[in-house]
C-alpha angles and dihedrals in degrees: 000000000000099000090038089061097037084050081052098045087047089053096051093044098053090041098040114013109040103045104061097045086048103045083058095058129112096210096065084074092048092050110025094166092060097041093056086045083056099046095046086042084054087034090058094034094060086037082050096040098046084056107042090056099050093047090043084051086045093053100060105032084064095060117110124216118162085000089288127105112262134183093218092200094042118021099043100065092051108102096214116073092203086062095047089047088051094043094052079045091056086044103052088045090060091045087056100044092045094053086048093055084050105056088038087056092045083046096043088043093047102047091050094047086043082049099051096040088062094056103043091045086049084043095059098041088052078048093056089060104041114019119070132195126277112235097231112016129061094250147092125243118219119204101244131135087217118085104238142147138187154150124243099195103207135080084041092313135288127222114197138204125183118222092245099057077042095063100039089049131089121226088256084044096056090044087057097044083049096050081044093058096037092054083069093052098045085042099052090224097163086066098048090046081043099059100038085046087054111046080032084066094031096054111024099170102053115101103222095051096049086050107047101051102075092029090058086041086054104045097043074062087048109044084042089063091052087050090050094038087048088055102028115027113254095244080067085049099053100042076056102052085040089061092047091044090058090087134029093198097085122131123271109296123217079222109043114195105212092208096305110121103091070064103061096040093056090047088053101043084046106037124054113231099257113237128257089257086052106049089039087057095046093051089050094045096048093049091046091062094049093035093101091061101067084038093064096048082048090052094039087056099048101039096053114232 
């Protein structure tokens, strides 16, 4: 029952108790790497620790004693047996509606990759006709008046530039355009946005879904920018973001603002990119802060309630 409860109490604190403390913070946009390490740890603990209940539920509902369901940790020491009896049907109830939240999030999370696969599969076909390389960097320009860029990550990954943004952007410029889309790709931030866009549909109501998903949106722009600005200087950068930002009728984007790039100009201009070593030291230490809460889903599974 102790690590039943403890598994419980780990699930309400990183749903509940740890998002909206940390959506509010200032040193996500200082290290934008290990923020979006902090917010998938407390995403796949809360996924961990949901399943692990209801399958530890499972387990001992379906326990037979006397031909008849018992919860050995919990049903056993009470003295009524009506009560025991309620509490193995309540058991059994939330066995039942877990497993269904579960399959509803697997179903939710593979119709929208299966969604976006075909997309992006259909995207980069439609690319092969009417985008062309671009002599010198490791893109395609697309004939289009808008300043745009963007990455479609299938087929190896593309990484797009319109002709317009082409024609406004300095050589540095189109580098850094370039390190800024590839980050994505390296990244696999269309998993992570993915992931938070799916169990965010899929539980709206619960805290640290509907959290998640614009703050991951906002630090992969973010940590993209410190990748460009590492390769490129961040004066390059934002005489890059400030092109792109001249005009708001540019096709549909793989990474979609949201407004935000005043944003990520001032950040820029105001905080220095942090160093590998940096980054690297904040990520270990913030995990290392919410590393006993995984730990303990990880305890509560293995030892049973």
């Amino acid at each position: 029952m102790t690590r039943f409860a403890l598994l419980i109490g780990c699930l309400v604190v990183c749903a509940a108790g740890v998002p909206r403390p940390l959506s509010r913070a200032a040193w996500p946009s200082r290290f934008p790497r290990s923020a979006l390490a902090v917010w998938m740890v407390l995403v796949a603990t809360v996924s961990a620790a949901a399943v692990a209940a209801v399958l530890m539920t499972a387990r001992h509902v379906l326990r037979h004693s006397a031909g008849g369901a018992v919860l050995r940790c919990c049903v056993e020491p009470l003295s009524s047996p009506a009560l025991s009896r309620l509490v193995a049907i309540v058991c059994l109830a939330a066995t039942v509606w877990g497993a269904a939240a579960v399959l509803h999030a697997t179903a939710v999370a593979g119709s929208a990759l299966r969604r976006l696969r075909r997309g992006w599969r259909g995207h980069v076909a439609a690319l092969d006709v009417l985008a062309r390389p671009i002599p010198g960097l490791a893109a395609l320009v697309l004939e289009h008046a808008a300043p745009a860029a963007y990455c479609v990550p299938t087929g190896g990954g593309r990484v797009v530039i319109t002709s317009g943004a082409l024609s406004r952007l300095t050589p540095s410029e189109g580098a850094a355009v370039v390190e800024h889309e590839r980050a994505h790709l390296l990244g696999r931030h269309h998993l992570l946005t993915a992931v938070t866009t799916s169990l965010a549909r899929a539980f709206p109501h619960v805290p640290l879904f509907g959290l998640a998903r614009p703050a991951v949106a906002r630090l992969v722009e973010l940590a993209a920018d410190d990748r460009a600005s590492r390769h490129c200087r961040s004066d390059v950068v934002v005489g890059a973001l400030r092109v792109l930002a001249a005009t708001t009728s540019a096709p549909t984007a793989q990474w979609p603002d949201d407004g935000r790039i005043h944003e990520r100009i001032h950040r820029l201009v105001r905080i220095p990119t942090p160093r590998s070593w940096q980054a690297m030291t904040a990520t270990a230490g913030f995990l290392a802060a919410i590393g006993p809460l995984p730990l303990i889903t990880v305890w509560a599974w293995t030892g049973g309630c």
